[in-house]
GUZA-280867 format. One record per residue (C-alpha): residue number from 0; chain; x, y, z. Coordinates in Angstrom, 1 decimal. Example, Ala and Ser with C-alpha at 12.3 -4.5 7.8 and 13.67 -1.06 7.14 Angstrom:
BEGIN
<rec><num>0</num><chaine>A</chaine><u>12.3</u><v>-4.5</v><w>7.8</w></rec>
<rec><num>1</num><chaine>A</chaine><u>13.7</u><v>-1.1</v><w>7.1</w></rec>
END
This chain:
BEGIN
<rec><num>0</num><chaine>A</chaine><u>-12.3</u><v>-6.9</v><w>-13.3</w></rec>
<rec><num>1</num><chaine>A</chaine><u>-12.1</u><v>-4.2</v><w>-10.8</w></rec>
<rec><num>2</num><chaine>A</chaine><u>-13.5</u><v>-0.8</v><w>-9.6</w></rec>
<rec><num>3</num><chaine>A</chaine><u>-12.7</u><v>2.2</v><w>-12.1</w></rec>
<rec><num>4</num><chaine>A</chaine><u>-10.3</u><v>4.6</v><w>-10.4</w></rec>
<rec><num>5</num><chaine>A</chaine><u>-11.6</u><v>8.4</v><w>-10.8</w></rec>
<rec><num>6</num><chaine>A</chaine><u>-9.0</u><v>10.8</v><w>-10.5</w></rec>
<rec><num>7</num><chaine>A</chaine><u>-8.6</u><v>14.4</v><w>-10.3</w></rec>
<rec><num>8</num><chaine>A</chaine><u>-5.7</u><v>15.6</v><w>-12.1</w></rec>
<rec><num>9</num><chaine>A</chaine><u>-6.5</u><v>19.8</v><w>-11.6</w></rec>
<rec><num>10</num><chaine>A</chaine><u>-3.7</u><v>20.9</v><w>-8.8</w></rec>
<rec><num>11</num><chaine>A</chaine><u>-4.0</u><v>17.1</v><w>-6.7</w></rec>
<rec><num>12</num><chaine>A</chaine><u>-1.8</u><v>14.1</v><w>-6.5</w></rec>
<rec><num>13</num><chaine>A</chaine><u>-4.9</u><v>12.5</v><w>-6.3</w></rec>
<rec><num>14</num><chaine>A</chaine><u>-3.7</u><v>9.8</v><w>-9.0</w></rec>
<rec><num>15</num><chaine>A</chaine><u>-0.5</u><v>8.9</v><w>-7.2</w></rec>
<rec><num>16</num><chaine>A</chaine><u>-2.6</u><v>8.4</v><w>-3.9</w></rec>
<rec><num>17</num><chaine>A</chaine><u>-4.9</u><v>6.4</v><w>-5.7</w></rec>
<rec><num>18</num><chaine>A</chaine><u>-1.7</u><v>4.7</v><w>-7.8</w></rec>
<rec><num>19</num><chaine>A</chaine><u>-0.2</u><v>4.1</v><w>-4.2</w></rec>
<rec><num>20</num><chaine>A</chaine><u>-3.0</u><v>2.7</v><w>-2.3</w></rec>
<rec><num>21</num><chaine>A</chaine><u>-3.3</u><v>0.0</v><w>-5.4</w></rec>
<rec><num>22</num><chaine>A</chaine><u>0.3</u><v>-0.9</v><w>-5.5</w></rec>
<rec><num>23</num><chaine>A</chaine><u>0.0</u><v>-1.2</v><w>-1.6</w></rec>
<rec><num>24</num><chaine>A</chaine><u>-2.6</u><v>-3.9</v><w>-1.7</w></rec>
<rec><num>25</num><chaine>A</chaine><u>-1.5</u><v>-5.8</v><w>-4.3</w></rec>
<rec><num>26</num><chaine>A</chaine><u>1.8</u><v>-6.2</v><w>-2.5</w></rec>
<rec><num>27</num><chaine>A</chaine><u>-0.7</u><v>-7.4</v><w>0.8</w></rec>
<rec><num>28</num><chaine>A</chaine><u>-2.4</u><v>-9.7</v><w>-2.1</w></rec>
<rec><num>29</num><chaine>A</chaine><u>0.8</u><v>-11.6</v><w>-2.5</w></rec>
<rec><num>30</num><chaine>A</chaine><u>2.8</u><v>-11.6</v><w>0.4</w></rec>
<rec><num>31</num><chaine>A</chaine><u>-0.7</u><v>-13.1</v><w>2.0</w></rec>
<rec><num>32</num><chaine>A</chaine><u>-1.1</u><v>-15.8</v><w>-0.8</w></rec>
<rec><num>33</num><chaine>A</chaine><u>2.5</u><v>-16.7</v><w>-1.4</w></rec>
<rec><num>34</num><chaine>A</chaine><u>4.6</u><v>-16.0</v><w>1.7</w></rec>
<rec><num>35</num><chaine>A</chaine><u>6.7</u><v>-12.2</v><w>2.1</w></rec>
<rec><num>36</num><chaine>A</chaine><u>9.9</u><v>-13.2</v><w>0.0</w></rec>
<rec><num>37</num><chaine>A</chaine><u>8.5</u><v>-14.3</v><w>-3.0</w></rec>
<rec><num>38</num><chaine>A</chaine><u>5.2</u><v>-11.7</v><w>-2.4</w></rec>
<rec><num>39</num><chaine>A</chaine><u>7.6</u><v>-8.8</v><w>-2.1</w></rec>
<rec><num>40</num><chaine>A</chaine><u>10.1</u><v>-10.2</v><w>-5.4</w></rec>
<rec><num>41</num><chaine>A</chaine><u>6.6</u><v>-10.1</v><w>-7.6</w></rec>
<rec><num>42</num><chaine>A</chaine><u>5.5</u><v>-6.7</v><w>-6.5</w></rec>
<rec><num>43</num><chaine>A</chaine><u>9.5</u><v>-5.1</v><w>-6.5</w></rec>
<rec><num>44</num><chaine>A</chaine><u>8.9</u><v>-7.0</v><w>-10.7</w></rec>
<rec><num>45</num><chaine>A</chaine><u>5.7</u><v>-5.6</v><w>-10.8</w></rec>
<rec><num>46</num><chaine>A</chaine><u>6.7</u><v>-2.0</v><w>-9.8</w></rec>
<rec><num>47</num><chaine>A</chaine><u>9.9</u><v>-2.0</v><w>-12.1</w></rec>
<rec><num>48</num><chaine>A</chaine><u>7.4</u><v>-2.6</v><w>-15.5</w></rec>
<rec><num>49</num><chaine>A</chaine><u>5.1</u><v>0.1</v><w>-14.3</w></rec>
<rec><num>50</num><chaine>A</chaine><u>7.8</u><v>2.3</v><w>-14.0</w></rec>
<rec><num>51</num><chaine>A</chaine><u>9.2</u><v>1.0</v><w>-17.2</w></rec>
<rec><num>52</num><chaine>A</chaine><u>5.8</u><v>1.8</v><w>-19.2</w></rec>
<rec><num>53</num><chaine>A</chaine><u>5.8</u><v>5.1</v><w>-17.6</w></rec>
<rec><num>54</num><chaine>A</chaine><u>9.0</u><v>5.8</v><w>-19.3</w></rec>
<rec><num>55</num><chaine>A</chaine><u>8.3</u><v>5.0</v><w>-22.6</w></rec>
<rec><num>56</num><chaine>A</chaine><u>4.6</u><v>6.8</v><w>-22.6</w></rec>
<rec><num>57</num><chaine>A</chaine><u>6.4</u><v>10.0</v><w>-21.4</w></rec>
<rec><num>58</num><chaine>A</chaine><u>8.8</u><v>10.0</v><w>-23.5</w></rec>
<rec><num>59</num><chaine>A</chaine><u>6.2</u><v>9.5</v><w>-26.4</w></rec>
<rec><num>60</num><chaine>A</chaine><u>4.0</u><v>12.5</v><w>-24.8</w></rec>
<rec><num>61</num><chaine>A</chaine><u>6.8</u><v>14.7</v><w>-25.3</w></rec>
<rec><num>62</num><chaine>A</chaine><u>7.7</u><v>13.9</v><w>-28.6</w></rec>
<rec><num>63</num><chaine>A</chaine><u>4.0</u><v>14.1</v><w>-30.1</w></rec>
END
């Protein structure tokens, strides 16, 4: 499917680079194959349910 991300989580925001530089070219990915408007509305839909899923697993962190 892809290459495994390997992170280092001790004092780095070496996930949110990594996490950034994804989410960067996947927004390249579609604006090149389906033009910038509808490109940038599927990453801006994209974004929203990873932020969404990042909600729900913190909030179930915090209460395990």
């Amino acid at each position: 499917m892809g290459d495994v991300v390997k992170v280092d989580f001790d004092g780095s925001n070496s996930f949110r680079r990594e996490m950034d530089d994804i989410i960067e070219d996947l927004v390249t990915c579609l604006t090149r194959h389906y033009g910038e408007y509808a490109g940038n509305l599927m990453a801006k839909s994209f974004i929203i349910s990873l932020d969404m899923i990042a909600e729900r697993l913190t909030k179930q962190l915090k209460n395990n």
